[in-house]
Every structure is written in structure tokens, then in C-alpha cells.
ROSE-4610 file (N, C-alpha, C; in Angstrom, 1 decimal, always signed):
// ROSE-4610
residu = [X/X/X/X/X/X/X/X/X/X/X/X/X/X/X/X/X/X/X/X/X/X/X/X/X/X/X/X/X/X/X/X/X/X/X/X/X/X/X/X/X/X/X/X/X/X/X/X/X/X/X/X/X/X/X/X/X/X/X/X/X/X/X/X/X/X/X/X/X/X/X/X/X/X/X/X/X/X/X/X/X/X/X/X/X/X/X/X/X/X/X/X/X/X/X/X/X/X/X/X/X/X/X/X/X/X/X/X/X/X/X/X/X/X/X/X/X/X/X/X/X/X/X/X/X/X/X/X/X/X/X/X/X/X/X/X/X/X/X/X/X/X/X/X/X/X/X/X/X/X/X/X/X/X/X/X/X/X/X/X/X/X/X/X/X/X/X/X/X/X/X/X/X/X/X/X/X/X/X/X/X/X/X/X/X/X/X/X/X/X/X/X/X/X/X/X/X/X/X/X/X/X/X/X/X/X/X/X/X/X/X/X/X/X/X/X/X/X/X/X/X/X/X/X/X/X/X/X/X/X/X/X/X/X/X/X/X/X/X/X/X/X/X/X/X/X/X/X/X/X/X/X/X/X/X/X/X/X/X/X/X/X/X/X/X/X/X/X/X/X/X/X/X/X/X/X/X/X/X/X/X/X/X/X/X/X/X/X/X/X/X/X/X/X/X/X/X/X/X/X/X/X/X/X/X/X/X/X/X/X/X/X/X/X/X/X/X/X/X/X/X/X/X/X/X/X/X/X/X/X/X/X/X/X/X/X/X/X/X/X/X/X/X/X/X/X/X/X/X/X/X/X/X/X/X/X/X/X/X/X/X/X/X/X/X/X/X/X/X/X/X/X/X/X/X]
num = [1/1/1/2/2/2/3/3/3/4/4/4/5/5/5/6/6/6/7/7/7/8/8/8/9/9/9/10/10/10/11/11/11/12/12/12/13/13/13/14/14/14/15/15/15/16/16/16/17/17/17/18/18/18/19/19/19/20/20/20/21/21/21/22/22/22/23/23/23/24/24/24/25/25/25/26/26/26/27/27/27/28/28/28/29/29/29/30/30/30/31/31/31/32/32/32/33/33/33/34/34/34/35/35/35/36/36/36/37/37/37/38/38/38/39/39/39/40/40/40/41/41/41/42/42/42/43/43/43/44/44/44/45/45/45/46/46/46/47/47/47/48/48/48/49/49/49/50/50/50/51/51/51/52/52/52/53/53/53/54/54/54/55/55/55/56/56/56/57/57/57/58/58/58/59/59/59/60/60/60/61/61/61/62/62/62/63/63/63/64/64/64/65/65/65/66/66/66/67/67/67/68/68/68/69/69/69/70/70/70/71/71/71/72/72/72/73/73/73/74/74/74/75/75/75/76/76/76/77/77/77/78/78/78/79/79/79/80/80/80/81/81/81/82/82/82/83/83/83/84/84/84/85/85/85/86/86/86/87/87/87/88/88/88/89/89/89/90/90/90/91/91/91/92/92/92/93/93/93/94/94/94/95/95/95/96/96/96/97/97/97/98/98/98/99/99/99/100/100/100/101/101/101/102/102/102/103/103/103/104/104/104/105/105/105/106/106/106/107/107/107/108/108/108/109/109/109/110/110/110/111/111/111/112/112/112/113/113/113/114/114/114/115/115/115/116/116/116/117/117/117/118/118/118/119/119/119/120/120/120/121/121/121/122/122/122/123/123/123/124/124/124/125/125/125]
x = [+82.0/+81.9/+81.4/+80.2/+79.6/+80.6/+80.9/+81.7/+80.6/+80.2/+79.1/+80.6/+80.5/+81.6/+81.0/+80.0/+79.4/+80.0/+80.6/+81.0/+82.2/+83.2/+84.0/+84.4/+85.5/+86.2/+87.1/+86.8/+88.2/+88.7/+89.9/+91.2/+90.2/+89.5/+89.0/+87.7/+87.1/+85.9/+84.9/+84.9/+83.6/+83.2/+82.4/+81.4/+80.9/+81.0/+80.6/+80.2/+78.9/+78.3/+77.7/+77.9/+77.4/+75.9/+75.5/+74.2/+74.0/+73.8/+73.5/+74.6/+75.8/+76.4/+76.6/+76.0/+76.2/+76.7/+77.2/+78.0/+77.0/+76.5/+76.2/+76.6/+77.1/+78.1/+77.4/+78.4/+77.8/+79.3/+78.9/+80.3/+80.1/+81.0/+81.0/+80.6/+80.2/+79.9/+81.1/+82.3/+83.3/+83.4/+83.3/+83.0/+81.8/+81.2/+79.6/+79.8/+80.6/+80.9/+81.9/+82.7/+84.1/+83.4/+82.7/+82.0/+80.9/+80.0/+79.5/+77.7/+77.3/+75.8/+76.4/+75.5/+75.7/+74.3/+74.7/+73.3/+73.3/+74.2/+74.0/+75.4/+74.1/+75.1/+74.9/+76.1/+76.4/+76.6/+75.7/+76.3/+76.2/+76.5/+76.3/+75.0/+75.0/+73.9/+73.7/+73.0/+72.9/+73.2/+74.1/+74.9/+75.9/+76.3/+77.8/+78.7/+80.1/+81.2/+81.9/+82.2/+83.5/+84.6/+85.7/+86.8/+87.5/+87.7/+88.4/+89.1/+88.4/+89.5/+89.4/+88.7/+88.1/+86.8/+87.0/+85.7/+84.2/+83.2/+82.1/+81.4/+81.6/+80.7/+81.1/+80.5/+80.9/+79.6/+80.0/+79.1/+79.6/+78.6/+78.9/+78.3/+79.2/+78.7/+78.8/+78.2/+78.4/+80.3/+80.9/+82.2/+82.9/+82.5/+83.8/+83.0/+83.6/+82.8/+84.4/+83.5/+84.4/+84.1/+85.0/+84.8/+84.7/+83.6/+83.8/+84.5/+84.8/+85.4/+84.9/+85.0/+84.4/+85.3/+84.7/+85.7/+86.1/+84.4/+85.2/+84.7/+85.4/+84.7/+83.2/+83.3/+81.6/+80.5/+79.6/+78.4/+77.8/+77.0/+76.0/+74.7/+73.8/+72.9/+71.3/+72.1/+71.1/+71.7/+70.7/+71.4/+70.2/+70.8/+69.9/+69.2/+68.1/+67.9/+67.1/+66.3/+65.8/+66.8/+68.5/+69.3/+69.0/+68.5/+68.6/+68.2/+66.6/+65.5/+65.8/+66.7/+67.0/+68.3/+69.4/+70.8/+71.4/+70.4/+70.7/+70.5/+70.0/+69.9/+71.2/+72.5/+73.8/+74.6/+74.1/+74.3/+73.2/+71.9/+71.3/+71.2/+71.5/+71.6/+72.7/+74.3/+74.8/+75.1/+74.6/+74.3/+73.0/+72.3/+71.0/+70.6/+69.3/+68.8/+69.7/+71.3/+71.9/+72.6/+72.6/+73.9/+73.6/+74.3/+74.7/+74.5/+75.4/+74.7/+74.8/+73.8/+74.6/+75.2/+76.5/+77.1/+77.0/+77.1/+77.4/+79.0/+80.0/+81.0/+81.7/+82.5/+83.0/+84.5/+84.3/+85.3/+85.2/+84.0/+83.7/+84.8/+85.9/+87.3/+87.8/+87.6/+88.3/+87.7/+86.8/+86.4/+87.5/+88.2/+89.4/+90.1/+90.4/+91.9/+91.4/+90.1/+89.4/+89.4/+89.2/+89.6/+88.4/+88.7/+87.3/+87.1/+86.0/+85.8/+86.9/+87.4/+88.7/+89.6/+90.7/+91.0/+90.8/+89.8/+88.9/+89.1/+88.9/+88.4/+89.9/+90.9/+92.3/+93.2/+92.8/+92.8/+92.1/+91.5/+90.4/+90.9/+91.6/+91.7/+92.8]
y = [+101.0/+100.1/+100.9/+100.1/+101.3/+101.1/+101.5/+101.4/+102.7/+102.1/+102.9/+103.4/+105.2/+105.5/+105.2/+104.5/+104.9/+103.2/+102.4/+100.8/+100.9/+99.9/+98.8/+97.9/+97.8/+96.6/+95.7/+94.4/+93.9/+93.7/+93.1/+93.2/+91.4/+91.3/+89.9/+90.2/+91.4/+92.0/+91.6/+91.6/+91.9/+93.0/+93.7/+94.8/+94.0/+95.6/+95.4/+96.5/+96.8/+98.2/+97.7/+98.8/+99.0/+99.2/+98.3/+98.4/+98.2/+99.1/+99.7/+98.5/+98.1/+97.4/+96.2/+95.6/+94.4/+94.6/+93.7/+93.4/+93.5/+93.8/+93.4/+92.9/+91.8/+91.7/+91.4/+91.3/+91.0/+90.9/+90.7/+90.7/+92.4/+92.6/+94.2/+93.8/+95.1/+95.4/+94.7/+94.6/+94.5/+92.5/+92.2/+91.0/+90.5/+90.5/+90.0/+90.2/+91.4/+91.5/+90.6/+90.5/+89.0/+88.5/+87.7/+86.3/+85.9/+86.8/+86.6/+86.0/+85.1/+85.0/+84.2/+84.9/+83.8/+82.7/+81.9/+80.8/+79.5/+80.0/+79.3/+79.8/+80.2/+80.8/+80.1/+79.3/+78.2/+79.7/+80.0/+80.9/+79.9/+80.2/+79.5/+79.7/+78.5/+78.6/+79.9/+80.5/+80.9/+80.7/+81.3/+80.6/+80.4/+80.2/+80.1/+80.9/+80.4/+81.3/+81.5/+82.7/+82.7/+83.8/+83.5/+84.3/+85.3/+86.2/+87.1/+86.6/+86.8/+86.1/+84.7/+83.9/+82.9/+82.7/+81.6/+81.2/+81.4/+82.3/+82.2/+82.0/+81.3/+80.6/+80.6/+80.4/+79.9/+80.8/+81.6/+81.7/+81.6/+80.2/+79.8/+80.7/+80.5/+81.3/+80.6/+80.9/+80.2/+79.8/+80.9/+80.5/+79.7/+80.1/+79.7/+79.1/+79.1/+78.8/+79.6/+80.7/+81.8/+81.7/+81.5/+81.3/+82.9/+83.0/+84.8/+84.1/+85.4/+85.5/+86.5/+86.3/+87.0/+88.2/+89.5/+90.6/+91.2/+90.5/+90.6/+89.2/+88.8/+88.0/+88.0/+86.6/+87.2/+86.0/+86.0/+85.4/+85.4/+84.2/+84.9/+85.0/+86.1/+86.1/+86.4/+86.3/+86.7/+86.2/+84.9/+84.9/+85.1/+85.2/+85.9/+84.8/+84.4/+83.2/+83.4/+83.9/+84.3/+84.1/+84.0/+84.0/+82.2/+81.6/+80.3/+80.1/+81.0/+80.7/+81.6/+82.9/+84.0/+84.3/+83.4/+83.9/+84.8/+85.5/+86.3/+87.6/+88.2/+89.2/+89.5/+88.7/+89.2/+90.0/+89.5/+90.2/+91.6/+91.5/+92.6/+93.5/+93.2/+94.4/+93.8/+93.8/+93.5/+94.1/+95.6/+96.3/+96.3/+95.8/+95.4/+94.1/+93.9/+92.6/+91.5/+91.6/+90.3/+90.4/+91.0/+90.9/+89.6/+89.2/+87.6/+87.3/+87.9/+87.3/+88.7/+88.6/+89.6/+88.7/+89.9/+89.4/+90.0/+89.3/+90.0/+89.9/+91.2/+91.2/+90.7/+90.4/+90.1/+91.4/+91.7/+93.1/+93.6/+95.0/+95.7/+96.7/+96.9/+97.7/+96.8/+95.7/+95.1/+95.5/+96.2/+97.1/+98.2/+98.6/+99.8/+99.3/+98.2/+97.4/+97.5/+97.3/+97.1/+98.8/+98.6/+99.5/+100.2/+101.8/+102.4/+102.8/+103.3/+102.9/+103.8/+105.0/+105.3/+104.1/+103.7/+102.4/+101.2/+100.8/+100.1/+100.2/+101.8/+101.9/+101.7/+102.1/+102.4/+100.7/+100.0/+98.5/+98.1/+97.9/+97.6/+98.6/+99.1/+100.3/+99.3]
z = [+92.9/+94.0/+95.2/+96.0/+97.3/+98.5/+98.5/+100.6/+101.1/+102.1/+102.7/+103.9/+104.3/+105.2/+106.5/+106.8/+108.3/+108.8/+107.9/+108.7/+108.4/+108.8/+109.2/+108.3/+108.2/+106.9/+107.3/+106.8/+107.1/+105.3/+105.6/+104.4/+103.8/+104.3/+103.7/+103.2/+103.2/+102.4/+103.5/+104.6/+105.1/+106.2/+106.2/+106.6/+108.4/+109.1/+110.1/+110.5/+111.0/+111.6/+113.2/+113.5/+115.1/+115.6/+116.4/+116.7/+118.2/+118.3/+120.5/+120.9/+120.9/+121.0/+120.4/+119.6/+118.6/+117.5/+116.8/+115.2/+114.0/+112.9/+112.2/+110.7/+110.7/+109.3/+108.4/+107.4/+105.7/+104.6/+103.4/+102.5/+101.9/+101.6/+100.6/+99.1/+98.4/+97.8/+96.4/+97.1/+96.3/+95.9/+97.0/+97.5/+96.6/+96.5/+96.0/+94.4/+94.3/+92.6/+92.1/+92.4/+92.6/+92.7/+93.3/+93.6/+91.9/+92.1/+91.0/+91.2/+91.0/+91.8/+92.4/+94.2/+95.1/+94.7/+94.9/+94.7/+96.1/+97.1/+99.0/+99.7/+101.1/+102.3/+103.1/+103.5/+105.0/+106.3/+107.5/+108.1/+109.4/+110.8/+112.1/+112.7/+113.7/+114.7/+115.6/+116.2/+117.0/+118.2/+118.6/+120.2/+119.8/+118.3/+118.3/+118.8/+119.1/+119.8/+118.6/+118.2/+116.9/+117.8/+116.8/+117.1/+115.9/+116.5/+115.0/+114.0/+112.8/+111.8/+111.7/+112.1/+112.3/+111.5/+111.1/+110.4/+110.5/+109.5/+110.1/+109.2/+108.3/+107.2/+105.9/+104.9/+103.7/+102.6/+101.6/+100.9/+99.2/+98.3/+97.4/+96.1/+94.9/+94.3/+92.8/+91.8/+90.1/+89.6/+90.7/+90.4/+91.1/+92.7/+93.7/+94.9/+95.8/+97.4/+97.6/+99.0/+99.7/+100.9/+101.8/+103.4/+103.8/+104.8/+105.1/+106.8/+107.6/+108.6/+109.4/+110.8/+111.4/+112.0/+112.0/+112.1/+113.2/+114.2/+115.5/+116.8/+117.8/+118.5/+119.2/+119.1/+120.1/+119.9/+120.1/+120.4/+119.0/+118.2/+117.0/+117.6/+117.7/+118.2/+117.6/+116.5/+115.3/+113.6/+113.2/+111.5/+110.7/+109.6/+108.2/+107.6/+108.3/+108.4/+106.3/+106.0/+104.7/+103.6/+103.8/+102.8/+102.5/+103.5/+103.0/+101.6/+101.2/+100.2/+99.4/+99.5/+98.8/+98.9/+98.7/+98.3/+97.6/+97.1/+96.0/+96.3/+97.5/+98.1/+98.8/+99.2/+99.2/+98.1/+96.5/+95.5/+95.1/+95.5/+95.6/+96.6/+97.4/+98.8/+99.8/+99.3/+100.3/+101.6/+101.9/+102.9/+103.7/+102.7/+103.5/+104.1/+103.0/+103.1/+102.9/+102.6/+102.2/+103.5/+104.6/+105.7/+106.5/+106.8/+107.0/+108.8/+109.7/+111.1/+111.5/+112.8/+114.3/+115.4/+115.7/+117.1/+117.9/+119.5/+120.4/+120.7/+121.0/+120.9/+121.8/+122.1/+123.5/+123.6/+123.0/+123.2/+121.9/+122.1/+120.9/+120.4/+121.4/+120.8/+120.1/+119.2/+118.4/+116.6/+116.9/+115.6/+115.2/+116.4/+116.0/+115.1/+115.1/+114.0/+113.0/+112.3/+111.0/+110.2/+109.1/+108.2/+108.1/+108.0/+107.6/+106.1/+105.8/+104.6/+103.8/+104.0/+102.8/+103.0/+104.0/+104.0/+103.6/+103.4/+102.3/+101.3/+100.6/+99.2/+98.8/+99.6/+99.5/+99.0/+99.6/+99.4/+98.9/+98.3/+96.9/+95.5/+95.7/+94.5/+93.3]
């Protein structure tokens, strides 16, 4: 399983890295394996408002449909708009090309509560 140490976890498998002050999420590595092929990701508009822990889209898979969650509050100000036509890039690069929106935070100290990646690996074990 990858846990990259340089992000952020929540206990609900999704990834958040820091960018000159914005969010970047996605599901983990652990996440995408569980799931199985994704084959459609519902994410939000741009402008949306979400709140921690709070809903921020849906990504379906050959098994299930999985609601992901947002890890921290804030603005979406950027979504992965390419997963529309290529859903399957969550299962091939869920650190990369499969990451799902950017936020703007509205209080980026709400990254402290989220798990780093031994914490992660420690809860997934």
C-alpha cells in the first residue's frame, strides 16, 4: 500500500496536500484498492462551499458507490474535470492524475487534526 509521507489523511481514506495555501484531495491508495475499478466520479461545482467531514462527492466503482468527504472546509476552486472521460486514473494514479478537487481552505489549521501518513498506515494496518 503507497502512503506517500509528505500528505494528510483522514480515517475515511482521503489524501490532502498543501499547495501555496490550497487543498489538494484525492482517495488513497488504500481506498481505490477496496473500491476496485472506478468506472464514475460525481465531484462538485466550482464555487462550491463544503464543510469538514461533509460531503464532497461520490466515486462509483464495479462494486459499490463510496461517498468521499471533504477533509477540510473551504471553497472548490479547482475539479478534476478529465476524471469525467477517464475514471480510471483514480485507480491508476491516485496521487496523481486521479486527485479529485482543489480547495480553498477557510481555516488551513484544520489539516492538524488529520492523520499523517504513519497514522494512516497505523489505521489501515
Amino acid at each position: 500500500m503507497n502512503v506517500p509521507d509528505d500528505l494528510r489523511y483522514t480515517s475515511d481514506h482521503e489524501w490532502a496536500a498543501t499547495e501555496g495555501g490550497r487543498v489538494r484531495v484525492g482517495i488513497t491508495d488504500f481506498a481505490q484498492d477496496a473500491l476496485g475499478d472506478v468506472v464514475f466520479v460525481q465531484l462538485p461545482d466550482t464555487g462550491t462551499t463544503l464543510e469538514k467531514g461533509g460531503p464532497l462527492g461520490e466515486v462509483e466503482s464495479t462494486k459499490s458507490v463510496s461517498q468521499i468527504y471533504a477533509p477540510v472546509s473551504g471553497t472548490v476552486v479547482e475539479v478534476n474535470t478529465g476524471l469525467a472521460d477517464a475514471p480510471e486514473q483514480v485507480n491508476a494514479e491516485p496521487y496523481g492524475s486521479g486527485w479529485l478537487v482543489v480547495i480553498e481552505p477557510s481555516d488551513l489549521s484544520q489539516l492538524d487534526g488529520l492523520l499523517d501518513a504513519a497514522g494512516y498506515r497505523a489505521a489501515t494496518a
